[in-house]
N, C-alpha and C positions, 0 to 999 in steps of 0.2 A: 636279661640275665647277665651281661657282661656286667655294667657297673656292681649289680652284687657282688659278680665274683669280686672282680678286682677291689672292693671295700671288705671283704671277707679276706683277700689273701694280703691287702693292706694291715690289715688286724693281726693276725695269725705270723704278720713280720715284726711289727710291733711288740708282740707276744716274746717273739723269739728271741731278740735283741733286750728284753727288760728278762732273762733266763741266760742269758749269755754274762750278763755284767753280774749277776750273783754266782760268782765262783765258786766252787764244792757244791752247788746244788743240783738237786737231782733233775729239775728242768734244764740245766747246762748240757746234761749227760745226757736228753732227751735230744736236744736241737743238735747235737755234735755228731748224736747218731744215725739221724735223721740224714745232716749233711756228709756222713759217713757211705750211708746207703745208697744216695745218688752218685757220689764218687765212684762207687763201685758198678752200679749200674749203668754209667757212660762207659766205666772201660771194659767193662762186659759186653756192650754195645760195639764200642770202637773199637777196638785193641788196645787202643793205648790212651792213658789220661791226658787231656791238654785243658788245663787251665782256661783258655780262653775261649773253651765250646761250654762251660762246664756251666756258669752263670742264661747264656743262651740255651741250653738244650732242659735246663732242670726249673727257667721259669715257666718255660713253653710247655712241658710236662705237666706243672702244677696246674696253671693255669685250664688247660682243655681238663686236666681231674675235679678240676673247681667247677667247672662251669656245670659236665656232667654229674657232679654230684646236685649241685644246686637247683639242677632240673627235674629231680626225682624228689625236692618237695613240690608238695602239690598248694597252689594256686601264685606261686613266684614265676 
């Protein structure tokens, strides 16, 4: 189940980055919110925002959300 995830949150980065470079689009407004909500959700956590927990605490996050979603298809 790891290598799915990790090819599944590989894709879904990929994704993000080809929605990032079309500016005014509404997948731009998607991924900013996205990284909006984790933002907010560390310093609801911590207290305070620091940049450099932000990247570590929000892959570790997706990552164990990927893996448990990906275990609730059945025969993967």
């Amino acid at each position: 189940n790891t290598w799915i995830t990790l090819g599944a949150i590989l894709i879904l980065i990929i994704i993000g980055q080809f929605f990032l470079r079309a500016k005014g689009s509404v997948g731009s407004y998607v991924v900013k919110s996205i990284v909006k909500q984790f933002m907010d959700l560390i310093e609801q956590s911590i207290g305070t925002f620091v940049h450099r927990y932000y990247a570590f605490i929000a892959s570790l996050f997706l990552f164990i959300l990927t893996c448990n979603w990906i275990a609730l298809i059945p025969g993967v």
